[in-house]
NUKE-250006 format. One line per field, with one value per residue (C-alpha): residue in one letter; x, y, z. Coordinates in Angstrom, 1 decimal, decimal comma. Layout:
// residues N
resn	[a_...] $
u	[X_...] $
v	[Y_...] $
w	[Z_...] $
// end
This chain:
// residues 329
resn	[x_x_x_x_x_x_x_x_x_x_x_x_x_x_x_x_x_x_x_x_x_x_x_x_x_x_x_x_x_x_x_x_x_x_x_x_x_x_x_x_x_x_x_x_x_x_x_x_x_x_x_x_x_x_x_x_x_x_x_x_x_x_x_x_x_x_x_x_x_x_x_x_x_x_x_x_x_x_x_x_x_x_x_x_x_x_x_x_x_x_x_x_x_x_x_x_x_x_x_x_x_x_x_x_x_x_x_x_x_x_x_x_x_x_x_x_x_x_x_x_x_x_x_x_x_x_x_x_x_x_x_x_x_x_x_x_x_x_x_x_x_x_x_x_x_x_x_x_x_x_x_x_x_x_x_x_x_x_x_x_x_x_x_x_x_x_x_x_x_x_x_x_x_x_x_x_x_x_x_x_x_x_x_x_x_x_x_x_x_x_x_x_x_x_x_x_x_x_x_x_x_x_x_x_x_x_x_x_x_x_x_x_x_x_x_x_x_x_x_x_x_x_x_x_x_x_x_x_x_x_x_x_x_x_x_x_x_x_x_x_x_x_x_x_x_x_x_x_x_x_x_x_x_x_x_x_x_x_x_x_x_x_x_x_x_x_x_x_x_x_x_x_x_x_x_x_x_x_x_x_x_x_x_x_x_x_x_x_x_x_x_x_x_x_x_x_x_x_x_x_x_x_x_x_x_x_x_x_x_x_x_x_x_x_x_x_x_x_x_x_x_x_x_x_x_x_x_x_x] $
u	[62,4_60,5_61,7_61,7_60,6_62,5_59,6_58,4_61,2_59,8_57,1_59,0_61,1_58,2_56,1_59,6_59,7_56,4_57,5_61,2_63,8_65,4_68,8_69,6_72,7_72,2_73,7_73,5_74,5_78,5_78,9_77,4_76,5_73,6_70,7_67,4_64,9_62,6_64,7_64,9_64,5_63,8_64,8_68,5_69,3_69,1_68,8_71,9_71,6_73,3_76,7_79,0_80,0_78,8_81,4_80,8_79,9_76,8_79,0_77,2_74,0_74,8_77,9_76,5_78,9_77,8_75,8_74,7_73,9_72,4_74,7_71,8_69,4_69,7_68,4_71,0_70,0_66,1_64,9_66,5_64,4_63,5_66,2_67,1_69,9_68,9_71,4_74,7_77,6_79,3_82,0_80,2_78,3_81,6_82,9_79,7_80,1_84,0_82,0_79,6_82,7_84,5_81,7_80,9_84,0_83,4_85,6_83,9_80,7_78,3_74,5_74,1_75,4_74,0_70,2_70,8_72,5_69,7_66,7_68,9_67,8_70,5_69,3_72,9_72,7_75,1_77,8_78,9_81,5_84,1_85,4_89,5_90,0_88,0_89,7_86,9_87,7_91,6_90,1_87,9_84,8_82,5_80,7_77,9_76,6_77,3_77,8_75,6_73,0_68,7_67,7_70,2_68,9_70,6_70,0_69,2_69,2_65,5_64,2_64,5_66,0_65,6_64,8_66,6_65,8_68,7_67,7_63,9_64,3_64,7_61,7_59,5_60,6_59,3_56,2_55,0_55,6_55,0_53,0_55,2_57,1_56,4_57,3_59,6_62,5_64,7_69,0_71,3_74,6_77,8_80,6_83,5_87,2_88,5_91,2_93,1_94,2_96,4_98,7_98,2_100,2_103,0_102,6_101,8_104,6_106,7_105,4_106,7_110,4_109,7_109,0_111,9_111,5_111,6_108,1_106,4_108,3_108,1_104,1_103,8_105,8_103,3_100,1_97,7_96,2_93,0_92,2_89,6_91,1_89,6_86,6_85,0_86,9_83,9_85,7_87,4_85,7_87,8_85,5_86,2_84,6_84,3_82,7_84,4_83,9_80,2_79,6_78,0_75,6_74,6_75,6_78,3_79,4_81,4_81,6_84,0_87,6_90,9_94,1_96,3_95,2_97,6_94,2_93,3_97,3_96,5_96,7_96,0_97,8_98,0_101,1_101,0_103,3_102,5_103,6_105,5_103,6_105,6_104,9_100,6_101,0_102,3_100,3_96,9_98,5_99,7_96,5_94,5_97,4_98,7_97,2_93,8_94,7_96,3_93,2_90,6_92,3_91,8_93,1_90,7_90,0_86,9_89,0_86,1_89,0_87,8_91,3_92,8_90,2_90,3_93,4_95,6_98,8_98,3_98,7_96,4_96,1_97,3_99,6_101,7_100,8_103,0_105,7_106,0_105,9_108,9_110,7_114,3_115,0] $
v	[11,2_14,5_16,3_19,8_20,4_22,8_24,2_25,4_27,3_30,6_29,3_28,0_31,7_33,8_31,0_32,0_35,2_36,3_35,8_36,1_38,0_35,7_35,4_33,7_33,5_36,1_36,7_40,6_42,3_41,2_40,0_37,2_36,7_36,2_39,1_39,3_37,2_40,4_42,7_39,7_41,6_39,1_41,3_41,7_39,2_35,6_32,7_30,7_27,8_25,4_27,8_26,0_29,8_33,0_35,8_37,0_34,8_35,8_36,7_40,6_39,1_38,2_40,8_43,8_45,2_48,9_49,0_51,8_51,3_53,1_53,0_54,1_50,8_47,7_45,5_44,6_42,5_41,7_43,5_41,4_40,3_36,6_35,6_32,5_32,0_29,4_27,8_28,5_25,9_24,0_26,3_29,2_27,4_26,6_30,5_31,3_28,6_30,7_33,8_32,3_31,0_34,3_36,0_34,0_35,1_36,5_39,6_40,0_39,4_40,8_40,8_42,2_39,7_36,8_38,8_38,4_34,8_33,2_34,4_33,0_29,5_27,7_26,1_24,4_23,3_20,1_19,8_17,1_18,5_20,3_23,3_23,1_25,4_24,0_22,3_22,2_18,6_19,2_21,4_18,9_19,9_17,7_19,2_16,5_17,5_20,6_21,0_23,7_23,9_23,6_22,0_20,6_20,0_17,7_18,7_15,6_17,4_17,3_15,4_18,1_19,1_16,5_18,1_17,1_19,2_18,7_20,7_21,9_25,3_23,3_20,7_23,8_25,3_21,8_21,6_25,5_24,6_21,0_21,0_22,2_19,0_15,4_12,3_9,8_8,3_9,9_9,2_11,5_11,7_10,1_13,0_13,8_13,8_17,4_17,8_20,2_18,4_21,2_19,9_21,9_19,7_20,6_24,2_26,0_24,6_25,7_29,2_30,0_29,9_32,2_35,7_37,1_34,5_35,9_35,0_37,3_39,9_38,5_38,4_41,2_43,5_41,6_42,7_45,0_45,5_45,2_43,1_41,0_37,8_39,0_40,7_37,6_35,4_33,6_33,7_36,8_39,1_42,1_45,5_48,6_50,2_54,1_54,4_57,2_59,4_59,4_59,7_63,1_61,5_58,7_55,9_53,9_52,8_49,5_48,3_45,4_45,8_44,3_43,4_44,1_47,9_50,0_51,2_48,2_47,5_51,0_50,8_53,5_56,6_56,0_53,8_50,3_47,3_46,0_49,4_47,4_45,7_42,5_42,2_42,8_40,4_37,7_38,7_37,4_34,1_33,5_34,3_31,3_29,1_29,4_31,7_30,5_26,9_27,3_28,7_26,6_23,1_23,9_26,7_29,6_28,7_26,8_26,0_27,7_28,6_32,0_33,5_31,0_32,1_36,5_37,1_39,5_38,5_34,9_34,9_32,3_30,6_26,8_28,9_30,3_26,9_24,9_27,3_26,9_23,3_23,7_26,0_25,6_27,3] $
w	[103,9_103,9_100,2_99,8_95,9_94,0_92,2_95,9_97,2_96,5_98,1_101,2_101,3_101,1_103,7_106,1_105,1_106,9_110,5_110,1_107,9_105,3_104,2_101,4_98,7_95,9_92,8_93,2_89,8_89,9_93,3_95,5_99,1_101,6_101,1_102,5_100,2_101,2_98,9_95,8_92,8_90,0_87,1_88,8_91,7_91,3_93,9_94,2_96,2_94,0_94,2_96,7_98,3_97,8_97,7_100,9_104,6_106,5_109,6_109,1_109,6_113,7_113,8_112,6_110,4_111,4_114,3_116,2_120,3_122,7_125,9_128,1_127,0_129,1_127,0_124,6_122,3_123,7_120,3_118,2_114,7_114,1_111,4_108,9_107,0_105,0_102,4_104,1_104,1_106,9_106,4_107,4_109,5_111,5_111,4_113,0_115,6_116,5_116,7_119,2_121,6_121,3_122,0_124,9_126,8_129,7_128,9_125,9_126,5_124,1_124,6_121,2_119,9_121,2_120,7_117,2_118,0_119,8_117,2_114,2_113,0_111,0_107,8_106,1_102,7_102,9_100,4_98,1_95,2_96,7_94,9_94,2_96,7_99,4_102,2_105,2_106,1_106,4_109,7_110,7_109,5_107,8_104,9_104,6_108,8_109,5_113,2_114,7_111,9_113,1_109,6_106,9_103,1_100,5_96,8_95,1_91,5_90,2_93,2_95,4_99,0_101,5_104,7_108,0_111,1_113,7_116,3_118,5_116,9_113,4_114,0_115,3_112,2_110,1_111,8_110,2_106,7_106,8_103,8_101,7_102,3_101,0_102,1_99,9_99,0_97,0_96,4_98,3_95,7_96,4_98,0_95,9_97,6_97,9_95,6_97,9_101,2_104,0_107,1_109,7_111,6_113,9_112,0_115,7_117,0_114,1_114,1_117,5_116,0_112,9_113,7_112,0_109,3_105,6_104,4_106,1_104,2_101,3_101,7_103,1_100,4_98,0_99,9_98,4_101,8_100,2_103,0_100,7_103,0_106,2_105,1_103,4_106,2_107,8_111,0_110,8_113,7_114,0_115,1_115,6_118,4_118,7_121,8_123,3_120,4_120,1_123,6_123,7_121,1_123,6_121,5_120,7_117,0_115,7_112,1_110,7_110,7_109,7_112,2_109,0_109,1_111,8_113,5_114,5_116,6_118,3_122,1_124,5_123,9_119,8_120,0_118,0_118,6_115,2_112,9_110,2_107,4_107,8_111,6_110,8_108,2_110,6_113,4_111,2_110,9_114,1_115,9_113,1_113,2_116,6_119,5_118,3_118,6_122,0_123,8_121,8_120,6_116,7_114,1_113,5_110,0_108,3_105,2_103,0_99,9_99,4_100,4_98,0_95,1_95,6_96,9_94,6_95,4_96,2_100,0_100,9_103,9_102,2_100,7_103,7_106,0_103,1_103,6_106,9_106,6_104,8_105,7_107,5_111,4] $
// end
């Protein structure tokens, strides 16, 4: 086995670090989530790789969260910089892989986008304690291989990370920092069961009888509209785009947005089809539980918890999926 120590990592970050810009899971004063190691301030950030998530997914780090483009360049994304996330879980791994399908459509089409896609190399830190709210294997995603990763390491405690390159870009990747690597045998821990187990079963079908059904009310009267759940929603990829109204400057703008705000229902003209709370509410759930589902074969949802772990008003995802479960049409 080729073992990553842990008294190199520093080592192997700043070794990356030279021909690539790093990201890696921060403790950054009272919040967490995936920073360039070239901005690591010792006396107030703090490497986390042993924290199961981070407070926020690297989705900004291929989908620019405000991006500015110039509509006369051809190039689209040719400029991109060489990136790594390195430490990032098969749940965000996975919410990465839905950005790369639904930005593969040909209707959406982005070559921004898949710039920044193609000079990103994967490396998954594999997970074997579950937190409670973690359900990734209820969607079919296996948190010891993370599908889609270039390298995955194991932490083995005080023996280190084992190493595991999975793809060319990850064994190109091995070859550069080689020695920093040893060979030996070392003994990968035992998984622990997730404690929090979700059906999604039959729940699409369900969903296409409850439009007017009371819970979405209910929810919905609750919601903060703080929109926390889609914001740090690993495969959340609402943008808005403000292309008409920077034209004169010869650019276009998008930055992250949420399909709960009213902006984001508006059509041509200013008019929204989704204008009450209630019906935004349900429109996020039908199009992870449902619309998703239909055109892809699987839910849009990586079952990483953090909805079930910051939401206000306790409107997570296992939450409402119960309900429908159980509820009477």
């Amino acid at each position: 086995m080729r073992v990553l120590n842990k008294a190199k990592i520093e080592t192997m970050l700043n070794r990356l670090s030279a021909d690539n810009d790093v990201y890696v899971p921060m403790l950054r004063g009272p919040g967490t989530g995936f920073f360039s190691w070239k901005s690591y301030d010792e006396d107030y950030d703090e490497l986390v790789l042993d924290r199961l998530n981070v407070f926020m997914p690297p989705k900004q780090i291929i989908i620019s969260p405000a991006e500015k483009n110039n509509i006369d360049l051809m190039s689209g994304g040719a400029g991109a910089s060489k990136k790594i996330i390195f430490g990032i879980r098969s749940c965000d791994v996975q919410g990465i892989n839905f950005q790369d399908e639904f930005f593969g459509e040909k209707e959406i089409e982005s070559d921004s986008y898949h710039g920044r896609r193609d000079q990103t190399i994967i490396i998954a830190n594999a997970c074997y304690y579950p937190a409670p709210s973690c359900f990734c294997s209820s969607v079919g995603i296996d948190p010891l291989h993370p599908v889609g990763a270039d390298i995955i390491i194991r932490d083995t405690g005080k023996e280190g990370y084992v190493w595991e390159a999975c793809t060319d870009k990850g064994e190109l990747l091995t070859e550069k920092t080689a020695d920093l690597l040893e060979e030996k045998e070392v003994t990968i821990p035992i998984p622990l069961p997730f404690a929090l187990q979700v059906n999604f079963d039959g729940v699409s079908e369900k969903l296409a009888d409850m439009d007017d059904h009371p819970l979405w009310g209910k929810y919905s009267e609750a919601c903060q509209t703080c929109m926390l759940c889609t914001y740090t929603c690993p495969s959340c990829y609402c943008l808005d785009l403000q292309a008409a109204h920077w034209r004169k400057a010869n650019y276009e703008f998008s930055c992250f947005d949420s399909c709960a705000y009213k902006n984001e229902a508006l059509s041509t003209g200013g008019s929204s089809s989704l204008e009450e709370a209630a019906t935004r509410f349900r429109n996020r759930f039908l199009h992870k539980l449902r619309f998703y589902l239909q055109n892809y074969g699987k839910p849009l949802c990586t079952g990483c918890g953090r909805c079930i772990a910051i939401c206000p008003s306790g409107a997570s995802i296992s939450k409402i999926i119960a309900e429908v479960q159980e509820a009477n049409l």
